[in-house]
C-alpha positions as CSV (number, residue, x, y, z in Angstrom):
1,X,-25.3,1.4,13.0
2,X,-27.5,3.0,10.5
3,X,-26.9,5.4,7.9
4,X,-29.5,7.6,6.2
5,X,-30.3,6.8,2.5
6,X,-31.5,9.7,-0.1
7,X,-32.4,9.4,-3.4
8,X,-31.1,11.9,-6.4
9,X,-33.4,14.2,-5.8
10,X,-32.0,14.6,-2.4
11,X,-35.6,13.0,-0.7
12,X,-35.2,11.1,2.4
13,X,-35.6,7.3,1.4
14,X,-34.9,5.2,4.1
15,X,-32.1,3.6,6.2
16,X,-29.6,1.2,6.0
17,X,-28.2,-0.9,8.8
18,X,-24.4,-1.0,8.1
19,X,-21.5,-3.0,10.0
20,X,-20.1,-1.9,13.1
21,X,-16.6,-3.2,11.5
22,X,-16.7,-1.1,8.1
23,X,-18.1,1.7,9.3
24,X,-17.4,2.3,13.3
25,X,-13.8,1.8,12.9
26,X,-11.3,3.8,15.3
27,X,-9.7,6.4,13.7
28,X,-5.5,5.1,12.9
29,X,-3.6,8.3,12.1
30,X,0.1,7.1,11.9
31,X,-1.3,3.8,10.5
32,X,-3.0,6.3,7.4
33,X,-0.5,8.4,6.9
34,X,2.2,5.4,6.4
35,X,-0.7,4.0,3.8
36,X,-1.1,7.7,2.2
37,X,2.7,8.1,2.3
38,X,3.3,5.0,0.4
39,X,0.6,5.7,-1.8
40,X,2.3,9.1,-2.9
41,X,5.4,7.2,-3.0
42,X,4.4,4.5,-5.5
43,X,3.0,7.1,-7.6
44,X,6.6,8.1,-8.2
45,X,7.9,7.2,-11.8
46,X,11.5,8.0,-10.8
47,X,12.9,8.4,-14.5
48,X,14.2,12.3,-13.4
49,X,17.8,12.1,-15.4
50,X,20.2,14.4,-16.0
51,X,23.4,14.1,-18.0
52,X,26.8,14.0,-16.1
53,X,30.2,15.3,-18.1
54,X,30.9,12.2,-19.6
55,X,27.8,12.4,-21.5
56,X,27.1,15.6,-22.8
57,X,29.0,16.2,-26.1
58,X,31.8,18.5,-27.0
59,X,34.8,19.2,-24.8
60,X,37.6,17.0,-26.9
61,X,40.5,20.1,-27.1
62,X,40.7,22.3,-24.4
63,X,39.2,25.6,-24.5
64,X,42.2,27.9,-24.4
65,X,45.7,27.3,-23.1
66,X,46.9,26.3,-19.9
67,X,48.8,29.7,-19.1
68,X,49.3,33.3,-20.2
69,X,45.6,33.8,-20.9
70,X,45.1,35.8,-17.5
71,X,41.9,33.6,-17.2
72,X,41.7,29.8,-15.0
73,X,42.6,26.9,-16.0
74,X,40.3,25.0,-17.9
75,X,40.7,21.5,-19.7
76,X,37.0,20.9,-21.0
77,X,34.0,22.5,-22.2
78,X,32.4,19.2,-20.3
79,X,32.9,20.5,-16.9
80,X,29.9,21.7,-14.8
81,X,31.1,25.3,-14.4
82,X,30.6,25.9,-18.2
83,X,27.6,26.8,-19.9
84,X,26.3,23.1,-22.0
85,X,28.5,21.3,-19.5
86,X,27.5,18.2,-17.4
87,X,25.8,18.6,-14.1
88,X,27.6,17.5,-11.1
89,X,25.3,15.7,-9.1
90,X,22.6,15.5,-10.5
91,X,19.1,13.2,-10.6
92,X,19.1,9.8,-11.6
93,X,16.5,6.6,-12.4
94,X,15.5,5.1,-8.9
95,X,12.3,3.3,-7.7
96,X,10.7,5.4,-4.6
97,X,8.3,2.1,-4.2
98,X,7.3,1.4,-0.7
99,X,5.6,-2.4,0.5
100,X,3.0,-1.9,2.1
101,X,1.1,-5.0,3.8
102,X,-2.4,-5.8,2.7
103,X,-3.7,-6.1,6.1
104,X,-2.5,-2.2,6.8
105,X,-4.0,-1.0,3.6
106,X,-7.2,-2.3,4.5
107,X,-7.1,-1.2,7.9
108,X,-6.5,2.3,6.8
109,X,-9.8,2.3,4.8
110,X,-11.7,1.3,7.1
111,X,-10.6,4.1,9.6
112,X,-10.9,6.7,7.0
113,X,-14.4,5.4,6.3
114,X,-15.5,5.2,9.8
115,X,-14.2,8.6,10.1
116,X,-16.2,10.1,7.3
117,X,-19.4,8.1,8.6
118,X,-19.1,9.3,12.2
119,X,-18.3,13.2,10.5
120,X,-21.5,12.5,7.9
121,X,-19.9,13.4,5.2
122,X,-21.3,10.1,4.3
123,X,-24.5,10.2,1.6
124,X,-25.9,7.0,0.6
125,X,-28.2,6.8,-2.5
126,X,-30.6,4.5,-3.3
127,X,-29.2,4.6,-7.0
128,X,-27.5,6.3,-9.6
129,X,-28.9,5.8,-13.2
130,X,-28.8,8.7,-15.6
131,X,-30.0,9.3,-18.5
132,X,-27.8,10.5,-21.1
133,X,-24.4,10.9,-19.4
134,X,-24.3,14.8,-19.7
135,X,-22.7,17.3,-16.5
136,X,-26.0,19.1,-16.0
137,X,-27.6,15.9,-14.7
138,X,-25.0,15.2,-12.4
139,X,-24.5,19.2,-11.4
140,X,-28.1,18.9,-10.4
141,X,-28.0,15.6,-8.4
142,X,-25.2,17.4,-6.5
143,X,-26.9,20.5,-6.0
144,X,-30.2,18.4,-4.8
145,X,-27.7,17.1,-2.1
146,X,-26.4,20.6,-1.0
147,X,-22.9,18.8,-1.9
148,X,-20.7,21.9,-2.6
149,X,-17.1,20.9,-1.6
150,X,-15.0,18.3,-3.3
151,X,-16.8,15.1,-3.4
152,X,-16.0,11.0,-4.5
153,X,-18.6,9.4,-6.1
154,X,-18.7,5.5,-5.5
155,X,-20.1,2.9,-7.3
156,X,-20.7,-0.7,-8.0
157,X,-18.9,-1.3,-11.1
158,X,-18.1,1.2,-13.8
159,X,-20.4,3.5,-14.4
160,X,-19.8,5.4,-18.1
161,X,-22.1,7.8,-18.1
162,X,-21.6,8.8,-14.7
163,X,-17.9,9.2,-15.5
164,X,-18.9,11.1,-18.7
165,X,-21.2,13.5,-16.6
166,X,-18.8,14.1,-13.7
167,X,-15.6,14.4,-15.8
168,X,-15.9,18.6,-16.5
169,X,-17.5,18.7,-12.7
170,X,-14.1,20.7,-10.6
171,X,-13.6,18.7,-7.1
172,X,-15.9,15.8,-8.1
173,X,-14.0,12.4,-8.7
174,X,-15.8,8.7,-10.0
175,X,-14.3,5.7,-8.9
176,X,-15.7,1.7,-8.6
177,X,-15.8,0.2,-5.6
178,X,-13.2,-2.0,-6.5
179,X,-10.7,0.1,-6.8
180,X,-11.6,2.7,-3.6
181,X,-8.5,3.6,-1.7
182,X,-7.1,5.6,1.3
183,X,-5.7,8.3,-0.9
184,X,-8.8,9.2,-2.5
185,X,-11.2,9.2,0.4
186,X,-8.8,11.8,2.1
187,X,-8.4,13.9,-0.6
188,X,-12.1,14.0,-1.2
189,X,-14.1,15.9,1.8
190,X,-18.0,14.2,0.7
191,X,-18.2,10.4,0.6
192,X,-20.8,10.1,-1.9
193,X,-21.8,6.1,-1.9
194,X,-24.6,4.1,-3.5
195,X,-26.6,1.3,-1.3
196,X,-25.2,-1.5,-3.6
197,X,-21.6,-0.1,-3.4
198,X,-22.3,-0.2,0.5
199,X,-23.1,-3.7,0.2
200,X,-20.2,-5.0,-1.8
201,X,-17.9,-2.9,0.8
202,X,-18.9,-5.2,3.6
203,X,-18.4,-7.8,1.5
204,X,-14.6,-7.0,0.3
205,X,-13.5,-5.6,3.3
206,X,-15.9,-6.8,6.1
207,X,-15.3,-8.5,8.8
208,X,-14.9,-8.8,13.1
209,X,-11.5,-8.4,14.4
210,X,-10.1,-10.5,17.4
211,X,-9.3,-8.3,20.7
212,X,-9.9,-4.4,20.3
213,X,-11.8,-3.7,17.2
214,X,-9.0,-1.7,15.0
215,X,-5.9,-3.2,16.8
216,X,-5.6,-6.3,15.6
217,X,-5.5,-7.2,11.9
218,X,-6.9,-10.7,11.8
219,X,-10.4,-10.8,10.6
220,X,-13.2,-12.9,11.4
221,X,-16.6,-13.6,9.3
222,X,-20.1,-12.5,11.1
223,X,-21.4,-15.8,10.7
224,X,-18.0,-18.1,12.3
225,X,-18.1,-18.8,15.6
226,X,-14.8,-18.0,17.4
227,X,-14.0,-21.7,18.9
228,X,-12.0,-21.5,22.2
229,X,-8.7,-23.4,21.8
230,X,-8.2,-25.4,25.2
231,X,-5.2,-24.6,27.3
232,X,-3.4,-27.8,26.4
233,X,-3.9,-27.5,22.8
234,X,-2.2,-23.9,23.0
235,X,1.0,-25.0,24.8
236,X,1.1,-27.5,22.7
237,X,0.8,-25.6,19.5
238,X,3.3,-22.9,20.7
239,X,5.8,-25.4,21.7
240,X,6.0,-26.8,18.4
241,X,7.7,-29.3,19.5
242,X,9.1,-32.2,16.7
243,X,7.9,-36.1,16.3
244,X,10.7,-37.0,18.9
245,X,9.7,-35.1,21.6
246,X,11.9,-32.5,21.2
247,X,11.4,-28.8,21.0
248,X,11.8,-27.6,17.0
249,X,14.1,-24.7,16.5
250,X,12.4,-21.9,14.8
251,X,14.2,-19.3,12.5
252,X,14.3,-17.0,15.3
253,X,16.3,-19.4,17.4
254,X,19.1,-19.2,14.5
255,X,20.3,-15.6,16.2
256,X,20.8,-14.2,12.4
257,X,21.8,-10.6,12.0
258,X,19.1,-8.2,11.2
259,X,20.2,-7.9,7.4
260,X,20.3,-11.5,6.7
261,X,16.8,-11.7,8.6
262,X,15.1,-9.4,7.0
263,X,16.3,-10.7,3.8
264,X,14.5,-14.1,4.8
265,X,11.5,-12.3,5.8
266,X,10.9,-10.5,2.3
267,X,11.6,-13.7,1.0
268,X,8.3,-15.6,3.0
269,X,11.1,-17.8,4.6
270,X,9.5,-17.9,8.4
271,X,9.7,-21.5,9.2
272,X,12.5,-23.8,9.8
273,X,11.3,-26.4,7.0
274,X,11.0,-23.8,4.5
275,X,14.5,-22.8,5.0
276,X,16.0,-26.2,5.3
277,X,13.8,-27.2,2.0
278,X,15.6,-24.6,0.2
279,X,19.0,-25.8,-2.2
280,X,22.0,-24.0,-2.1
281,X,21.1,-22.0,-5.0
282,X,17.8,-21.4,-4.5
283,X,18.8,-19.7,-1.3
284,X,21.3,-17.3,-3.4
285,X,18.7,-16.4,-5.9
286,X,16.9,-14.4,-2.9
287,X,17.8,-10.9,-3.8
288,X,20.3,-9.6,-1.9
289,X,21.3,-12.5,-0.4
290,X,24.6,-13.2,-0.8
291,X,27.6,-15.5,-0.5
292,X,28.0,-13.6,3.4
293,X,24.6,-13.9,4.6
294,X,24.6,-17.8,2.7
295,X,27.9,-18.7,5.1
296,X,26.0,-17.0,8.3
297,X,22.8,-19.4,7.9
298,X,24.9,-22.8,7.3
299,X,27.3,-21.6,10.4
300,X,24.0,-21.3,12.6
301,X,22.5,-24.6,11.2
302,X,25.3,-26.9,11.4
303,X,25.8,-25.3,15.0
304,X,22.2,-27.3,15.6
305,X,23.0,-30.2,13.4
306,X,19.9,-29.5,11.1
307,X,22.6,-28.6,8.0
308,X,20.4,-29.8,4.7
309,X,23.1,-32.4,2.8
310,X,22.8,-30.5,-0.6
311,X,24.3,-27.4,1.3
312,X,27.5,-29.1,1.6
């Protein structure tokens, strides 16, 4: 795939062969919106508070007596229905923080990517060097480019005098290669890249995916040759069977709930020998994994007479 090159002065300069991987990815839209959704989400700070009637002040006589007042019963200024009072139900500190795996968040920028590129809202530039770091210069660079939307300006590395140019520019946002993301790219309509950004791109996030490119998450470098595992090697491998002979139990054989599962699965407990490594304690230190869920695992080992002694 090839990708046409211009240089500030919006001049044709060449082309640049670019990887089918990067840039020819299909297009994931419930995979991006769960990255974009989780990106919104983590931006959260979550520190909305309100004060509830037990911590406002005032309120310690009541306001006027119980009866012959011709007016309701009230027994503190406190309550929610006054004026100063407490609100009843109202916002407290939380964490909106979503996990969101590394192989997804890659995926998705490589299908918003490939989007942009097969769209050409895509401009590469041979380079990006100005002079004294003022809007004009980058106001004309844009207007050489016939850029007149919104637009994200990538480089390779930090650029401060491209940031100090671009930072009164409405629309225009500067970012390092390093740190692109999903978010931006979609909230930005021109893709505005230089070649050595391009370049360190398909290094970062390069690569060929086994099976259907875009469906499968496990990447492969150009240059490794994908060796064919024989037959016998693969049973053998999925079997996993033990020293003895026999067949090894794996976590999933345990038949846990779903909570206590999950629990060992945000914990990066997969395998039986991690789980059996693990102490007593070390096991209740899991967050969220308590004295219920610790009784569940020990039933289901003991059941297969693989109980660790230090459990007892």
């Amino acid at each position: 795939m090839k990708l046409e090159i211009k240089n500030t002065q919006g001049e044709n300069a060449g082309d640049l062969d670019v990887r089918e991987d990067v840039f020819n990815v299909p297009i994931k839209p419930a995979l991006v919106h769960q990255v974009m959704v989780g990106q919104l989400a983590n931006k959260r700070q979550g520190t909305a508070k309100t004060k509830t009637r037990s911590e406002v002040s005032g309120g310690g006589a009541k306001p006027r007596p119980q009866k012959h007042t011709g007016s309701s019963r009230q027994g503190s200024t406190r309550s929610p229905i006054w004026v100063g009072g407490g609100r009843a139900f109202g916002p407290t500190p939380r964490s909106y923080r979503k996990r969101t795996p590394k192989k997804m968040r890659r995926l998705a920028l490589l299908s918003v990517l490939s989007d942009k590129a097969r769209q050409s809202n895509v401009l590469l530039l041979d380079s990006l060097e100005l002079k004294e770091g003022k809007t004009k210069e980058i106001v004309s660079i844009l207007s050489a480019l016939n850029v007149s939307g919104s637009a994200l300006i990538v480089t390779d590395g930090t650029n401060k005098k491209l940031v100090q140019s671009a930072g009164n520019v409405g629309g225009v946002r500067t970012l390092p290669v390093q740190v692109l993301n999903t978010l931006d790219l979609l909230n930005r309509k021109q893709l505005i890249i230089t070649v050595d950004a391009v370049k360190r791109i398909e290094e970062i996030w390069g690569g060929i995916y086994k099976g259907d490119l875009g469906s499968s998450v496990t990447p492969v470098e150009d240059n490794e040759a994908v060796e064919e595992i024989p037959e016998e090697q693969q049973i053998a491998e999925g079997s996993k069977e033990s020293e003895d002979g026999s067949e090894k139990p794996t976590i999933s054989d345990l038949g846990l709930s779903t909570r206590t599962n999950n629990l060992l699965i945000q914990a990066e407990i997969t395998d039986m020998n991690d789980l059996t490594n693990l102490s007593k304690s070390e096991l209740l230190n899991i967050s969220g994994f308590g004295e219920k869920s610790y009784l569940e695992v020990r039933e289901k080992l003991e059941n297969l007479n693989i109980l660790p002694s230090d459990w007892d």
